[in-house]
C-alpha positions in Angstrom: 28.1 17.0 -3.9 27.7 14.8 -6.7 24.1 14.6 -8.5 22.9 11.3 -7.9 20.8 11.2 -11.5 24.4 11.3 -12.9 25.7 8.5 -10.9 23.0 6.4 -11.6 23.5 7.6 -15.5 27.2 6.5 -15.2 26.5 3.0 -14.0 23.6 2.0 -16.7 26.6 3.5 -19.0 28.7 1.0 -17.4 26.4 -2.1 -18.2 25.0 -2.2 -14.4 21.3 -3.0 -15.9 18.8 -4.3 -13.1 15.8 -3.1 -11.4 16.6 -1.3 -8.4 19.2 0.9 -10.6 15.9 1.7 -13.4 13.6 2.1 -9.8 16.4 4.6 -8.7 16.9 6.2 -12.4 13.1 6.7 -12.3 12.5 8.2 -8.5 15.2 10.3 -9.8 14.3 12.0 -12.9 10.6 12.5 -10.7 12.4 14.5 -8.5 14.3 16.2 -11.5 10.7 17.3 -12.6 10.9 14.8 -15.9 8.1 12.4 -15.7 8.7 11.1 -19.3 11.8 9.8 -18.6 11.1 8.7 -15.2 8.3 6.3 -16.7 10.7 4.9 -19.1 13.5 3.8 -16.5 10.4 2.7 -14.5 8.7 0.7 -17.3 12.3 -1.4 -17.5 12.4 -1.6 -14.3 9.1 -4.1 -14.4 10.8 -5.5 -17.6 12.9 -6.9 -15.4 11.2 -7.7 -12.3 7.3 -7.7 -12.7 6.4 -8.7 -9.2 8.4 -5.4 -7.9 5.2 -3.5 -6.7 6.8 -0.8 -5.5 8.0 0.0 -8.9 4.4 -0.5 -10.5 3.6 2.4 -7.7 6.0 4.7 -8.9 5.5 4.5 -12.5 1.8 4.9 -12.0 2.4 8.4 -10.4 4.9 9.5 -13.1 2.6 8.6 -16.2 -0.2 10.4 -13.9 2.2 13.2 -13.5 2.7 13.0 -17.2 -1.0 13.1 -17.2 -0.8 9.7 -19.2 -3.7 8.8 -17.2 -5.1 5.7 -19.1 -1.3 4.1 -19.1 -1.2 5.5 -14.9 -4.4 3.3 -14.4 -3.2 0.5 -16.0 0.6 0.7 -14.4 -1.8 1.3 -10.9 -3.9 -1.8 -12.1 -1.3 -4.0 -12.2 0.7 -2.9 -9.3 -2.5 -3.7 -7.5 -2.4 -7.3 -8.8 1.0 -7.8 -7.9 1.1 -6.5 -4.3 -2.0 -8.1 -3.4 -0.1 -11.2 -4.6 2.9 -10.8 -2.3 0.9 -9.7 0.5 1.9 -6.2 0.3 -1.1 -4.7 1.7 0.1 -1.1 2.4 1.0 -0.5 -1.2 -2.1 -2.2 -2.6 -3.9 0.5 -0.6 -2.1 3.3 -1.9 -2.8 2.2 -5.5 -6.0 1.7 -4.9 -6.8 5.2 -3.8 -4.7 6.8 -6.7 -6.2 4.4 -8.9 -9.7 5.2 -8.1 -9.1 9.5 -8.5 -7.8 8.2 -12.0 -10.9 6.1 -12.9 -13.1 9.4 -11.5 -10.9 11.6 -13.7 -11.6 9.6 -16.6 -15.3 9.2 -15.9 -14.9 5.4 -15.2 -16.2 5.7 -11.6 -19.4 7.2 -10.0 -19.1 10.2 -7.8 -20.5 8.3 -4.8 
């Protein structure tokens, strides 16, 4: 059974550059146990459609599995922003709470 990092590799080689291909590269390489590169494909994948909250979501927990944690709040921060403004309550949730363990990590938050 084909890898499906690979595949997704061969189409950006092929010029098929959008979104949900950097979303997939980036879910992928997570699973592959690479962080790093999962925030890069991630980070384009905002490049090219900022309002894509799930994406925001996802590179939030692969800079904080990267333990990038100022850079997770920030990608959590403005995932926030964005879902809130498409009415994408669910994910503005989840943010929210991995957001907040980031700010506690970080000593931004009280313990309360």
């Amino acid at each position: 059974m084909p890898d499906p990092l690979e595949n997704f590799l061969a189409l950006l080689a092929a010029g098929r550059d959008n979104a949900l291909l950097r979303f997939a590269l980036g879910n992928e390489y997570l699973k592959h146990g690479d962080p790093v590169s999962a925030a890069g494909h991630l980070r384009r994948a905002v490049e090219f459609d900022p309002k894509y909250s799930a994406a925001w979501k996802l590179l939030g927990k692969a800079l904080a599995d990267a333990e990038a944690w100022n850079e997770a709040l920030a990608a959590y921060q403005q995932g926030i922003a964005v879902a809130e403004a498409r009415g994408d309550k669910q994910a503005a949730k989840e943010m929210t709470v991995f957001a907040r363990r980031i700010g506690k990590r970080l000593g931004l938050e009280s313990n309360d």
